[in-house]
Each structure stands twice: as structure tokens, then as C-alpha cells.
SETI-199032 format. One record per residue: residue number from 1; residue in one letter; chain; x, y, z of N, C-alpha, C, O, CB in turn. Coordinates in nm, 3 decimals. Glycine has a CB too. Example, Ala and Ser with C-alpha at 12.3 -4.5 7.8 and 13.67 -1.06 7.14 Angstrom:
2
R 1 A A 1.319 -0.569 0.780 1.230 -0.450 0.780 1.320 -0.330 0.780 1.424 -0.332 0.846 1.131 -0.447 0.905
R 2 S A 1.285 -0.225 0.708 1.367 -0.106 0.714 1.290 0.003 0.787 1.341 0.114 0.804 1.408 -0.060 0.572
END
This chain:
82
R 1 X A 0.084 -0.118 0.000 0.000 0.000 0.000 0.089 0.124 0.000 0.165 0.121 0.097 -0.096 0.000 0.122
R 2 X A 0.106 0.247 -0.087 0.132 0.367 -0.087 0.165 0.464 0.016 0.067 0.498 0.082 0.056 0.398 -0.134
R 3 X A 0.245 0.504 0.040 0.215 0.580 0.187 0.190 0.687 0.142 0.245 0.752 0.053 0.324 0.595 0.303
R 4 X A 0.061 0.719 0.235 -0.035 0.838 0.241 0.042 0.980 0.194 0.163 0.996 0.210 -0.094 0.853 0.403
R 5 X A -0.051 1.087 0.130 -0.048 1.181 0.119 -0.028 1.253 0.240 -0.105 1.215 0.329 -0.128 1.198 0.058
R 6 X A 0.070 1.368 0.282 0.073 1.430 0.401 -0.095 1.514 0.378 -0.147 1.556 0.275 0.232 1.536 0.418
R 7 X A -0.128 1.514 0.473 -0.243 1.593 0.476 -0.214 1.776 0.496 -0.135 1.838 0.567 -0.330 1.526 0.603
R 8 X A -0.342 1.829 0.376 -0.327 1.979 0.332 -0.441 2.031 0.420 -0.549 1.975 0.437 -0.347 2.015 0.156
R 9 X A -0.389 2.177 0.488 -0.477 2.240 0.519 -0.465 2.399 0.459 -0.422 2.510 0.490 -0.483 2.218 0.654
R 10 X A -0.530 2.334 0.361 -0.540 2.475 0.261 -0.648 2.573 0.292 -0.753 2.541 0.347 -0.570 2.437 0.104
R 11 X A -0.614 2.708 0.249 -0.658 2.777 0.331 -0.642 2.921 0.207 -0.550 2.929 0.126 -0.572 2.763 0.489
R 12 X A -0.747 3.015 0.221 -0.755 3.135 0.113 -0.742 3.233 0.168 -0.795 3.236 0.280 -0.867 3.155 0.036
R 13 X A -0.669 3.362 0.122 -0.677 3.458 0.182 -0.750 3.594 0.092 -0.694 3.621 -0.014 -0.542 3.468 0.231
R 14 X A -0.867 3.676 0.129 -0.933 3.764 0.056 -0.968 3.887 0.091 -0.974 3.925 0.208 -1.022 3.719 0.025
R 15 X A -0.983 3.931 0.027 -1.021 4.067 0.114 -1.113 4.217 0.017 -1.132 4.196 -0.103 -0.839 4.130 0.175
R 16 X A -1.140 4.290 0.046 -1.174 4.441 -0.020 -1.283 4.530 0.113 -1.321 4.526 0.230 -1.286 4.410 -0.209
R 17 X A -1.292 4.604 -0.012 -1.383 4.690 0.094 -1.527 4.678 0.135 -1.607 4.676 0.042 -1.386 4.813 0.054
R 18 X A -1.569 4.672 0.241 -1.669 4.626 0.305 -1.771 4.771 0.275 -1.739 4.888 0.256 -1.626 4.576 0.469
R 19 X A -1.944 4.683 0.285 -2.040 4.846 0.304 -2.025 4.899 0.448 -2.021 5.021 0.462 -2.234 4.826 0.281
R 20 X A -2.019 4.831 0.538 -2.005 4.909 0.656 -1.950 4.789 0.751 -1.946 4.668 0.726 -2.153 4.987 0.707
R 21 X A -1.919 4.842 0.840 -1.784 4.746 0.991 -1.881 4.648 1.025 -1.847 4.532 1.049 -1.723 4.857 1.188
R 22 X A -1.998 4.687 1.029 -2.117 4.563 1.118 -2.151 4.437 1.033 -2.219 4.353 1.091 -2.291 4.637 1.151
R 23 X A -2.120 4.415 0.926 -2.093 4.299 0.817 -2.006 4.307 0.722 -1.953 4.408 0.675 -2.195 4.269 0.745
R 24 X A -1.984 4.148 0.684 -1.912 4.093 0.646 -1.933 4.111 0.454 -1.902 4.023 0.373 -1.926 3.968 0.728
R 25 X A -1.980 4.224 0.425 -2.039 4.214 0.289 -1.964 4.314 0.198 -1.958 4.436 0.215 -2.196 4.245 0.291
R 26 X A -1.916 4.251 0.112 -1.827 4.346 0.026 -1.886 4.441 -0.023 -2.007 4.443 0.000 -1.765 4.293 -0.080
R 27 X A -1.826 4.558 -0.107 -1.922 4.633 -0.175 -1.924 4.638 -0.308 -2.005 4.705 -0.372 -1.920 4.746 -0.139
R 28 X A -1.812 4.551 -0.371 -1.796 4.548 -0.514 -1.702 4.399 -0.526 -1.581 4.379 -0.524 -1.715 4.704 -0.577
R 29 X A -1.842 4.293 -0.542 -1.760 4.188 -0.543 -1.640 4.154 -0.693 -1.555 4.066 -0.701 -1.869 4.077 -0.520
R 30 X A -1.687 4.281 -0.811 -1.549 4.282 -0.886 -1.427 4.312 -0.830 -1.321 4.262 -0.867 -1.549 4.365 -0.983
R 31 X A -1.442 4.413 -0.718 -1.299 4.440 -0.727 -1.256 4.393 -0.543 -1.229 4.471 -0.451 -1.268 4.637 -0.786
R 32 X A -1.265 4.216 -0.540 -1.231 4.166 -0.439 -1.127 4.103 -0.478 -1.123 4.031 -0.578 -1.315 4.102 -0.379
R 33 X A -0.998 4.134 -0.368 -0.867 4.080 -0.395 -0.836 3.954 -0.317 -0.820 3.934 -0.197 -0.765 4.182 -0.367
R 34 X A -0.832 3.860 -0.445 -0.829 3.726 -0.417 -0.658 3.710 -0.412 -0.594 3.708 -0.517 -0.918 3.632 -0.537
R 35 X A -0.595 3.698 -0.286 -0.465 3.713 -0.256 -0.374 3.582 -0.281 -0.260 3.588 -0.327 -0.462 3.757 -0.117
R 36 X A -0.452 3.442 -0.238 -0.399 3.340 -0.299 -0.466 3.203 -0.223 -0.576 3.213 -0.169 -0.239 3.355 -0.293
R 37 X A -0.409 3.107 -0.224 -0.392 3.012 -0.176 -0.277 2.934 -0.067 -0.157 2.913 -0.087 -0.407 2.979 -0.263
R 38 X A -0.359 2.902 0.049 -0.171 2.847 0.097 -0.170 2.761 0.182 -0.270 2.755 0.254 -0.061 2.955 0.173
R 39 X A -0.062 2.666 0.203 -0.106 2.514 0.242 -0.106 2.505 0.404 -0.121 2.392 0.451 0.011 2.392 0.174
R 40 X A -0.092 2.605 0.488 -0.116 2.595 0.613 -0.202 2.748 0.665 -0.267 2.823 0.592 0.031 2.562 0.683
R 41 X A -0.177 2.763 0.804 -0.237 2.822 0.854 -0.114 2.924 0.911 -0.158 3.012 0.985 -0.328 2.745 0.929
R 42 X A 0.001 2.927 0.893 0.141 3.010 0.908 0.101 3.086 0.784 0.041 3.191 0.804 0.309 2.920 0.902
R 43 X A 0.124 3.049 0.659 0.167 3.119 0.557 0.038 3.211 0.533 0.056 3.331 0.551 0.217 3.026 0.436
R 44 X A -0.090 3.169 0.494 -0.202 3.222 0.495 -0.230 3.355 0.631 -0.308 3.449 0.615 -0.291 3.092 0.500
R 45 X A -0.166 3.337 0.727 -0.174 3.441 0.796 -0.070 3.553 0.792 -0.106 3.667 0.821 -0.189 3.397 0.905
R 46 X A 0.059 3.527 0.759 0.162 3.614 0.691 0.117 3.681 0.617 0.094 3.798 0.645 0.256 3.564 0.628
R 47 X A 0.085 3.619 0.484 -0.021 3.687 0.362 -0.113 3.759 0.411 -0.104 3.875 0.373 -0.101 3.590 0.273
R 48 X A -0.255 3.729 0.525 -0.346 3.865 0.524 -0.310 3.955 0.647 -0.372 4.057 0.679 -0.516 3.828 0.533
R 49 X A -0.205 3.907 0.709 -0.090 4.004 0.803 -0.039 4.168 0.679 -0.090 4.279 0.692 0.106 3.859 0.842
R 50 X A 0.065 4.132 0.576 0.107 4.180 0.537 0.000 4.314 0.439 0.026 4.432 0.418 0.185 4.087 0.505
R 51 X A -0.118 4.235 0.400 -0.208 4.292 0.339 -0.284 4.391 0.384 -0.308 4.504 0.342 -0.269 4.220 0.306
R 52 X A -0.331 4.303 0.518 -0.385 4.410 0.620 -0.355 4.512 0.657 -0.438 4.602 0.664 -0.394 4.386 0.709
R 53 X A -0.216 4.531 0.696 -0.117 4.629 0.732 -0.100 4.724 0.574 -0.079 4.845 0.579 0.041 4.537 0.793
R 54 X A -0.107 4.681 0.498 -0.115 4.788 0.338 -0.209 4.883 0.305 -0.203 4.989 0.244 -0.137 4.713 0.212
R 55 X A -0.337 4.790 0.384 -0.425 4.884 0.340 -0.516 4.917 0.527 -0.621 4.881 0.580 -0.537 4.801 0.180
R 56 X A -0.412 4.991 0.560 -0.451 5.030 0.709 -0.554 5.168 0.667 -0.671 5.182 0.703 -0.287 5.078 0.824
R 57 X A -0.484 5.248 0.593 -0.538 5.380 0.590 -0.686 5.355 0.565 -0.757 5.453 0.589 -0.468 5.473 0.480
R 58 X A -0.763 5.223 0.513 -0.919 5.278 0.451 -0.976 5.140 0.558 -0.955 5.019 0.570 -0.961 5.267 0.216
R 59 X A -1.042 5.228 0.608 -1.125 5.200 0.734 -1.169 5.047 0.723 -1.158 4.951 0.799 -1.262 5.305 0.745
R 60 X A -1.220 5.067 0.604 -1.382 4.983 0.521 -1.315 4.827 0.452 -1.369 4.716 0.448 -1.469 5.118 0.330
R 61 X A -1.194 4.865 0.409 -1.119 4.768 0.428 -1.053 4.619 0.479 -0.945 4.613 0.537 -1.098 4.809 0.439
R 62 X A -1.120 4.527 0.453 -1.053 4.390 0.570 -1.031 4.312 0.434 -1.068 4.329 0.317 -1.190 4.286 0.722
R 63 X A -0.940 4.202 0.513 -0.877 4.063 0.471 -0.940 3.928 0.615 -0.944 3.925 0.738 -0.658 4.096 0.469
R 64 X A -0.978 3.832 0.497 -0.994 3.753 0.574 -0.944 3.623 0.507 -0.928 3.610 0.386 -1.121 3.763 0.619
R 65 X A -0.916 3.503 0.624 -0.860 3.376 0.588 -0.941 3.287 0.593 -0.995 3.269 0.703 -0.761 3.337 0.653
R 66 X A -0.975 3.210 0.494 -1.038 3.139 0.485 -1.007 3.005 0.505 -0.891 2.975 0.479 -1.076 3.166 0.406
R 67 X A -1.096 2.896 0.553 -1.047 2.773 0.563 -1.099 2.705 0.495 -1.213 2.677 0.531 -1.044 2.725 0.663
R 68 X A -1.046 2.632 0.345 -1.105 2.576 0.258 -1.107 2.404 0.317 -1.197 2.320 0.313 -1.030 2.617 0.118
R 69 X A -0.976 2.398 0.368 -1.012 2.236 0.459 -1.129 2.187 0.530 -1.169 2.073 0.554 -0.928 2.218 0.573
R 70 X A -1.181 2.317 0.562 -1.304 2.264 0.631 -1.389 2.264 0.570 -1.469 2.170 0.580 -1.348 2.312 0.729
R 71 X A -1.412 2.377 0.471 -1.519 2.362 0.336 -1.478 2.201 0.254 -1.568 2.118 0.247 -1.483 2.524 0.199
R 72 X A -1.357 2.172 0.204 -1.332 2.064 0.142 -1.401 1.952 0.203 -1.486 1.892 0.137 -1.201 2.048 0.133
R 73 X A -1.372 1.915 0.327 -1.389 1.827 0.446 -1.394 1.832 0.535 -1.303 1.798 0.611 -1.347 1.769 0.469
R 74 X A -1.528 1.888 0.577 -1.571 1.903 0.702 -1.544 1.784 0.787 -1.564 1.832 0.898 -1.706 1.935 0.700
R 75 X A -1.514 1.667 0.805 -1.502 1.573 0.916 -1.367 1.542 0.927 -1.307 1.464 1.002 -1.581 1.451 0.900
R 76 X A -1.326 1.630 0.824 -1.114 1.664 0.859 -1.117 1.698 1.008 -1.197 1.762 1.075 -1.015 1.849 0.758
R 77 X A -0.982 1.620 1.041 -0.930 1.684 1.151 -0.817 1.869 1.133 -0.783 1.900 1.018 -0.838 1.542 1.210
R 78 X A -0.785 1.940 1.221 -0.756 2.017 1.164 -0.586 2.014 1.198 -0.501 2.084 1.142 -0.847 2.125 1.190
R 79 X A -0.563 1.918 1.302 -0.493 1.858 1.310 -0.421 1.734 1.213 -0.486 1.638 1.173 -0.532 1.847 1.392
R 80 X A -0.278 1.755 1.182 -0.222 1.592 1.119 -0.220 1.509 1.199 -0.145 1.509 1.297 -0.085 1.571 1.065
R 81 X A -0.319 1.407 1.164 -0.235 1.278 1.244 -0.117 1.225 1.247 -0.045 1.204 1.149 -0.273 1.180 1.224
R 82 X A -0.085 1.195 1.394 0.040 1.108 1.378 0.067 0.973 1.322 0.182 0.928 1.324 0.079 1.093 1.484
END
């Protein structure tokens, strides 16, 4: 038998400008910056670390990380097994 795939916890990072602070709702889902993809939960937070901090000056502004592992497979652990 093959030995297993290390297990991915992939993860998205996105962001633009929001209609107002009290939700989560963009205001122009054209111009939402889809920042990337990334295989843990270190790198993906570097990425909307660095982003966040770019666009400090506009209020309306957020980045968020997404967890596609759990969208993929919800009965994932989020943990690797040993």
C-alpha cells in the first residue's frame, strides 16, 4: 500500500472593501482581492498580516482567511495525524 499523502490544510486569503464594519459584505464583489492560496495556517496568515497592514489607511477595508479544509472536508481533523 502507498504511503499516504501528508495531509493539506489549505486555506484562502481575501479581502476588499466592506459596506459598513457591522458585516461581512463586500461592496464590489469585482474588485475583491483574491490574494492566494496556501497550504497551512502560518503562511495564509503572513499573507493577510502583510495585506492588512497595506491597506490600514481605509477604514472599510478587511482581509480575511479562509479555511477551505473545512469547506473541502468538514469531518477533517484540523490537526495531522500522527
Amino acid at each position: 500500500m502507498p504511503d499516504r499523502a501528508p495531509q493539506q490544510l489549505l486555506h484562502l486569503v481575501i479581502g476588499g472593501e466592506l459596506i459598513d464594519l457591522e458585516h461581512n459584505i463586500f461592496k464590489d464583489l469585482d474588485q475583491v482581492d483574491i490574494v492566494g492560496v496556501f497550504p497551512n495556517y502560518a503562511s495564509a496568515y503572513a499573507a493577510w498580516k502583510a495585506k492588512a497592514q497595506s491597506t490600514v489607511d481605509n477604514a472599510q477595508m478587511r482581509y480575511f482567511i479562509v479555511h477551505l479544509h473545512r469547506l473541502l472536508d468538514p469531518e477533517q481533523e484540523t490537526k495531522p495525524s500522527r
